[in-house]
C-alpha positions as CSV (number, residue, x, y, z in Angstrom):
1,X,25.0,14.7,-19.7
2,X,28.6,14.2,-20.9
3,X,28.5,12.3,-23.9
4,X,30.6,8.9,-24.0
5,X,32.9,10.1,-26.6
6,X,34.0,12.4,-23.2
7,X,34.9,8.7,-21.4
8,X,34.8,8.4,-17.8
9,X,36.2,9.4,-14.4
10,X,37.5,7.2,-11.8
11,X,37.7,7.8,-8.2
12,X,40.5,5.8,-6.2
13,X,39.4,5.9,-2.5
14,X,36.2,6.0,-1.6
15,X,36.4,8.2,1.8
16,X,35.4,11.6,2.4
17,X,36.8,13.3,-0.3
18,X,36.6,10.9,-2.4
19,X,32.9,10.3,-2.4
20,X,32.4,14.4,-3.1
21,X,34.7,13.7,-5.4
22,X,32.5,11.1,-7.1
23,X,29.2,13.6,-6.2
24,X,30.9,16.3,-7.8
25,X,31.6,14.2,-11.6
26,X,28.7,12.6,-11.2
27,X,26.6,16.5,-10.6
28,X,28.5,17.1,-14.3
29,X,27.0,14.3,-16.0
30,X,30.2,11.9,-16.1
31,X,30.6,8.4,-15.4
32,X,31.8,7.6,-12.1
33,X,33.9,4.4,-10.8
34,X,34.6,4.2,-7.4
35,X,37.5,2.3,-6.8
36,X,38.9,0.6,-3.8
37,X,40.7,-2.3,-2.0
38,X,37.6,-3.9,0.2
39,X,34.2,-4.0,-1.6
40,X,32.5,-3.5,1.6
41,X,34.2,0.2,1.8
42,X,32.7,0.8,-1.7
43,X,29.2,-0.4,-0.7
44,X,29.5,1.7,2.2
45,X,30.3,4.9,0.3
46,X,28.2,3.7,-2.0
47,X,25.5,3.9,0.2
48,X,26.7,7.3,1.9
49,X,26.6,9.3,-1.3
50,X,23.3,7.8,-2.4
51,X,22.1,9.0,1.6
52,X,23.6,12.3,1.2
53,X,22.2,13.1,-2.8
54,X,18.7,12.1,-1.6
55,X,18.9,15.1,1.4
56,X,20.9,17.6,-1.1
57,X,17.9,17.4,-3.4
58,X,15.0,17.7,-0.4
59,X,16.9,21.1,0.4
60,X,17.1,22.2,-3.0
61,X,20.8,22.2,-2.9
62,X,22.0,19.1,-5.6
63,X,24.4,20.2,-7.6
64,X,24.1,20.0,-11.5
65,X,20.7,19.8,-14.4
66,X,20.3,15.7,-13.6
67,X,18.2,14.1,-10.7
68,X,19.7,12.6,-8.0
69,X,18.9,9.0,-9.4
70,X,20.3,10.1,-12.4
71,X,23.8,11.7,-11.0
72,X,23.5,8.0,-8.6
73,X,22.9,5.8,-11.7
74,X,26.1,7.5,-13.1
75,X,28.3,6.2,-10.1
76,X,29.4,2.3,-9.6
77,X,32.0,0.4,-7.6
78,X,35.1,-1.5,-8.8
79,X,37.1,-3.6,-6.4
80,X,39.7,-4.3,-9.5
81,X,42.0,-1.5,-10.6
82,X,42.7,-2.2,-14.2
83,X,39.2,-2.6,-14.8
84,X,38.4,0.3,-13.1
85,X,40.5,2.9,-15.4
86,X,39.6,0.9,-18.7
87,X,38.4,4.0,-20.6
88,X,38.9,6.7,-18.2
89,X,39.6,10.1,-19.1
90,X,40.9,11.6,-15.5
91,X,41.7,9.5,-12.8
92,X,41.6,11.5,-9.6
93,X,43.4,10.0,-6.2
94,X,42.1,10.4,-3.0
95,X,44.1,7.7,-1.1
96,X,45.3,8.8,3.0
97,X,48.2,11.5,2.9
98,X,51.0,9.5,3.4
99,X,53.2,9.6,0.1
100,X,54.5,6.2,-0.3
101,X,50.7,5.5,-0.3
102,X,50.2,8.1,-3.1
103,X,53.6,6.8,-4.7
104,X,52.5,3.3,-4.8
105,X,49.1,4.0,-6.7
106,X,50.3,6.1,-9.1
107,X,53.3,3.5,-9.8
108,X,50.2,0.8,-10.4
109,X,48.1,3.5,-12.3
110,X,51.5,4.1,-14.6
111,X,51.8,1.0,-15.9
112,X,48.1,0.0,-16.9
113,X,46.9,3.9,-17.9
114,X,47.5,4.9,-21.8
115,X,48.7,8.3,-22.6
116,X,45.3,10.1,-22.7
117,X,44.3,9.6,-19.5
118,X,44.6,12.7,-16.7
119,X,46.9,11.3,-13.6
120,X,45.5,13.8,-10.6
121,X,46.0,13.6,-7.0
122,X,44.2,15.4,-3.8
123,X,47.1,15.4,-1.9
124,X,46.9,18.3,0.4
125,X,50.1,19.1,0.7
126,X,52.8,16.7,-1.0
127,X,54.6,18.1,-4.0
128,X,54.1,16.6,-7.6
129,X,58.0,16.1,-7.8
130,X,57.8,14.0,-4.4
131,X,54.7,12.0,-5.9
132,X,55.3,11.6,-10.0
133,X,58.8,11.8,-11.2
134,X,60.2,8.8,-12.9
135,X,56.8,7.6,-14.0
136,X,56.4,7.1,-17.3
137,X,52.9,9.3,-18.1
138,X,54.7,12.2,-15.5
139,X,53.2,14.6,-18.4
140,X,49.8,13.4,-17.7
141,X,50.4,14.3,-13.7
142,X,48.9,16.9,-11.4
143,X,47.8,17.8,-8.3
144,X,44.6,18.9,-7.8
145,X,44.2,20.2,-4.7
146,X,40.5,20.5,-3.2
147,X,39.2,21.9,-0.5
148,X,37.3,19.7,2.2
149,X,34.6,19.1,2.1
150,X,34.8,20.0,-1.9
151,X,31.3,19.8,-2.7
152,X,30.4,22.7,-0.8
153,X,33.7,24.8,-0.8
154,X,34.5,25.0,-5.0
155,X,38.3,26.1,-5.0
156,X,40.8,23.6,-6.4
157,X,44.5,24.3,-6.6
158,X,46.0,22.4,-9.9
159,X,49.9,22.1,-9.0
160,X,51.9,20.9,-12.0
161,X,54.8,18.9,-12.2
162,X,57.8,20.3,-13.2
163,X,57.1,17.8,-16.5
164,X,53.5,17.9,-16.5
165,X,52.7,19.0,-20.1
166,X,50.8,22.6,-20.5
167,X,48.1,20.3,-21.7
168,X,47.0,18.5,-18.9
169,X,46.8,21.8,-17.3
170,X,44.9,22.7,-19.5
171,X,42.4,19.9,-19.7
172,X,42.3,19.4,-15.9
173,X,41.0,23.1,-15.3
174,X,38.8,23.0,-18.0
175,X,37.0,19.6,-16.4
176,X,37.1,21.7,-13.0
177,X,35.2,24.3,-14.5
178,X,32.9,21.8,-15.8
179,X,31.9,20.4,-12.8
180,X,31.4,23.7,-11.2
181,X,34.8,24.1,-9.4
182,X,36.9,27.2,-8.9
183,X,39.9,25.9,-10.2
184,X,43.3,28.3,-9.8
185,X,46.3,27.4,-11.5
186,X,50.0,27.5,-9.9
187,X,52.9,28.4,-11.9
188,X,55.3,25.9,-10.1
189,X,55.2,23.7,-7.1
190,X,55.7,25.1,-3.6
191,X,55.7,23.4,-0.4
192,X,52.0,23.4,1.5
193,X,50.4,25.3,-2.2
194,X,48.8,28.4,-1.6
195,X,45.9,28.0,0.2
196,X,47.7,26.3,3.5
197,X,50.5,28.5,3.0
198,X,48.0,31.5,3.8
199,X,46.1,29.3,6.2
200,X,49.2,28.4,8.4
201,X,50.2,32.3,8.5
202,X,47.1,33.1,10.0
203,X,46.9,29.9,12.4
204,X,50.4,31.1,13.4
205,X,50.3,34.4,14.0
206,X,46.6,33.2,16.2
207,X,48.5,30.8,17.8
208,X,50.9,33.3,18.9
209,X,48.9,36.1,20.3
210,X,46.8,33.2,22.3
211,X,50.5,32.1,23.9
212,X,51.0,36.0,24.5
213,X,47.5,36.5,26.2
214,X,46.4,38.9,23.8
215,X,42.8,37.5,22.8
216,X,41.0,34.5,23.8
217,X,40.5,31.7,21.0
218,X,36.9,32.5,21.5
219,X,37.2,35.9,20.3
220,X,40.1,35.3,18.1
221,X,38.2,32.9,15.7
222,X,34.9,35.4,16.0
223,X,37.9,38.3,14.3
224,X,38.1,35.6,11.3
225,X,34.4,34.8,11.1
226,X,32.6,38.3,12.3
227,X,35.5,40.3,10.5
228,X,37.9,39.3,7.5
229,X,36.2,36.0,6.8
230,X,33.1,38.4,5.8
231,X,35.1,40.0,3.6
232,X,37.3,37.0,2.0
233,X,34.1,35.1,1.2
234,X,33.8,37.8,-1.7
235,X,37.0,39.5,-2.1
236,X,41.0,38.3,-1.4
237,X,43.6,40.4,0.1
238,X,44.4,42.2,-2.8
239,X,41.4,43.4,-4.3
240,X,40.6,44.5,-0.5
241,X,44.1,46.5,-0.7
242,X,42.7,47.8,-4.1
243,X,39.4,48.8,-2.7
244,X,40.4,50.2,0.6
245,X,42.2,53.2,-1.0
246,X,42.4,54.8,-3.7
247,X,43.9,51.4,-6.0
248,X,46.3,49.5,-4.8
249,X,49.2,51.8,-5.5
250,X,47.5,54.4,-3.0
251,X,47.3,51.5,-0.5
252,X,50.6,51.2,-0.7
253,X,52.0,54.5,-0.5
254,X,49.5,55.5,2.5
255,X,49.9,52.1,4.7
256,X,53.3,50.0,3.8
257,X,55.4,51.7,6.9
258,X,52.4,50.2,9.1
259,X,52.6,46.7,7.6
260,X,56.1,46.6,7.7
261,X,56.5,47.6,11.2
262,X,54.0,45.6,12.7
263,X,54.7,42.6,10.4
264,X,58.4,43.2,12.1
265,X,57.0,42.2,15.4
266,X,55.7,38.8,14.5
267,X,57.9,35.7,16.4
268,X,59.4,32.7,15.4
269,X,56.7,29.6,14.4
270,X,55.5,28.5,17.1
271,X,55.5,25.1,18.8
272,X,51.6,24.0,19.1
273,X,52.2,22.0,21.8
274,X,51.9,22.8,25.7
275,X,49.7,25.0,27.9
276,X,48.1,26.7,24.8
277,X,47.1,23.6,23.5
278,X,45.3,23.0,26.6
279,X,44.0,26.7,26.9
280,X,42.8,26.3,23.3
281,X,41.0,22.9,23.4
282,X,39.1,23.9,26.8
283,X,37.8,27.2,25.3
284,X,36.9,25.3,21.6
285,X,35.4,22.6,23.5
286,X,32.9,24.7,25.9
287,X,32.2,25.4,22.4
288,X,31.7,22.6,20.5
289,X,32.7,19.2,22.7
290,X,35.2,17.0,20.6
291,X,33.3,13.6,20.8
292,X,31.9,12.3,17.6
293,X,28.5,12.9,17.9
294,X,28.8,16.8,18.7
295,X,31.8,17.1,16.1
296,X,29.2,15.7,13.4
297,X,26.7,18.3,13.9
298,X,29.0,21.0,13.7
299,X,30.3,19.8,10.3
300,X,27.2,19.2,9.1
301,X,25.7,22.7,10.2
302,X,29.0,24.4,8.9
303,X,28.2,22.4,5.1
304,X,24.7,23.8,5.4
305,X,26.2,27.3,5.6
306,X,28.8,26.9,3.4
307,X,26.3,25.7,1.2
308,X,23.8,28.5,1.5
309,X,27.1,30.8,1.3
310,X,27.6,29.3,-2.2
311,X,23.7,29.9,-3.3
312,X,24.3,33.7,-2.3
313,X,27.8,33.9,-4.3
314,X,26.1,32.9,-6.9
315,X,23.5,35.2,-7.2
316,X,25.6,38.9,-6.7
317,X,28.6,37.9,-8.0
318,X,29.3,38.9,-11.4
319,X,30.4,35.6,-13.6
C-alpha cells in the first residue's frame, strides 16, 4: 500500500468515470475521497463501486495486490470540498464536459489547493489553455485524458498546459504507471488529443462510404473488429507499416503512391445527420436495441472482453 508520506487522491465527481477513477487509486493502494455536491450521489457511487469490486474479485479480475475490502476501505465520501483536498497529492476532475463546469471547479480547487498538489482533468476533449490559464497553480495543471470505461481500457493521454511545469508531467505519468495505466505523453495541446483525432478519421471516412452505399454498418464495424481492431489491440499503425515490409522505410517506398492516391479520394467531413443516421441506427439496433436494459448488457459484455483482452496482453506482451 502507498505509504501516507505518498498523501491522498481525490476524486471530484462521483459518475462513471469517476468511480473507475476512484477503483483504479484505490487498486494502487492510495487513499481515495470521493467528492461531490449531493451526498446521496456519493452514497450511491459509493455503493456502485463497492457492487462492482465484490464481482471483479469473484471473476478473478480486481485490479492491484489488496482485497476488495481493503481497495473499498481505502475509498470515502466528502460532500465538502476544502476538506476533501486537505492533504491530497493529485486531485483528478471528472465533472460533465461542459467547460465552464470544468472552469468553475478548478477556479474553487485554485484557491484552497497548496503548490504540491497535482490539478488533473478527464476532459475528453477541451484544451488545457481553455480550462487553466490565469489560475494561480497553472504549473500544477494537466489533462489527463482516460479512456471510458478506464478500468478496463489502461491508456491515458496527459496534455499539458502550455505552463504546466515538466514536473507535473512528470509526476502525473509516473502515478499512471503506478496504478497500472498506459499513460502517453503529448508534446503540446491539440484540439480533440490524439486518440479522438484518430477515432473521428476513421468514424468519418465510415460514415462516408455508408452515405455512398459502399458497405453496410453491419459489415463496416465487423472490418474494425474482425480486421484492424485485431491488429491495433497489439500493434499501432506504425509498427504495422514497420512490420508489413521490409521496415518502415521499405513501406514507404513500395506503398506511399497508393496511400496518397486513395487518401486523395476521401470527401469533405461529413454532416451525421439525415437518412444515414436513420440507415445506421436501424442496422445497429437490429443489433443491439438502444433501450437501457439491452444497452447495459452490451457494455457490460464489451468490459468483460475488454477485460479478458487486458489478461491476455498481459501475458505475451513483452514489458
Amino acid at each position: 500500500m502507498a505509504s501516507p508520506a505518498a498523501g491522498g487522491v481525490v476524486i471530484v465527481g462521483s459518475g462513471l468515470i469517476g468511480r473507475s477513477w476512484a477503483m483504479l487509486f484505490a487498486s494502487g493502494g492510495f487513499k481515495v475521497k470521493l467528492y461531490d455536491i449531493e451526498q446521496q450521489q456519493i452514497t450511491n457511487a459509493l455503493e456502485n463501486i463497492r457492487k462492482e469490486m465484490k464481482l471483479l474479485e469473484q471473476s478473478g479480475s480486481l485490479k492491484g495486490s489488496l482485497s476488495a475490502e481493503q481497495q473499498l476501505s481505502l475509498i470515502s465520501g466528502c460532500g465538502n470540498l476544502a476538506e476533501a483536498v486537505e492533504g491530497a497529492m493529485h486531485i483528478q476532475e471528472c465533472v460533465p464536459e461542459n467547460l465552464e463546469l470544468k472552469k468553475k471547479i478548478f477556479a474553487q480547487l485554485d484557491r484552497i489547493v497548496d503548490d504540491r498538489v497535482i490539478l488533473s482533468s478527464s476532459s475528453s476533449c477541451l484544451l488545457p489553455s481553455k480550462l487553466f490559464t490565469g489560475l494561480a497553480h497553472v504549473k500544477q495543471c494537466v489533462v489527463a485524458h482516460p479512456v471510458n470505461p478506464p478500468y478496463y481500457v489502461p491508456l491515458v493521454e496527459l496534455v499539458p498546459h502550455p505552463e504546466t511545469a515538466p514536473a507535473t508531467m512528470d509526476r502525473t505519468y509516473a502515478l499512471m504507471k503506478r496504478i497500472g495505466q498506459s499513460p502517453v505523453r503529448l508534446l503540446k495541446e491539440i484540439d480533440g488529443f490524439v486518440l479522438n483525432r484518430l477515432q473521428y478519421a476513421v468514424i468519418s471516412e465510415a460514415w462516408r462510404m455508408m452515405e455512398e452505399g459502399i458497405v453496410s454498418p453491419n459489415d463496416l464495424d465487423l472490418v474494425m473488429s474482425d480486421g484492424l481492431g485485431m491488429r491495433y489491440a497489439f500493434i499501432g499503425p506504425l509498427e504495422t507499416m514497420h512490420l508489413n515490409a521490409e521496415g518502415i522505410v521499405s513501406y514507404c517506398d513500395r506503398y506511399s503512391d497508393g496511400m496518397k492516391r486513395v487518401l486523395k479520394t476521401f470527401g469533405p467531413v461529413p454532416e451525421f445527420s439525415g437518412a444515414t443516421v436513420e440507415k445506421v441506427n436501424q442496422d445497429i439496433c437490429m443489433k443491439v436495441p438502444d433501450d437501457p436494459e439491452h444497452l447495459a448488457a452490451r457494455r457490460k459484455w464489451r468490459d468483460d472482453c475488454l477485460m479478458k483482452l487486458a489478461k491476455l496482453k498481459h501475458q505475451v506482451q513483452p514489458q
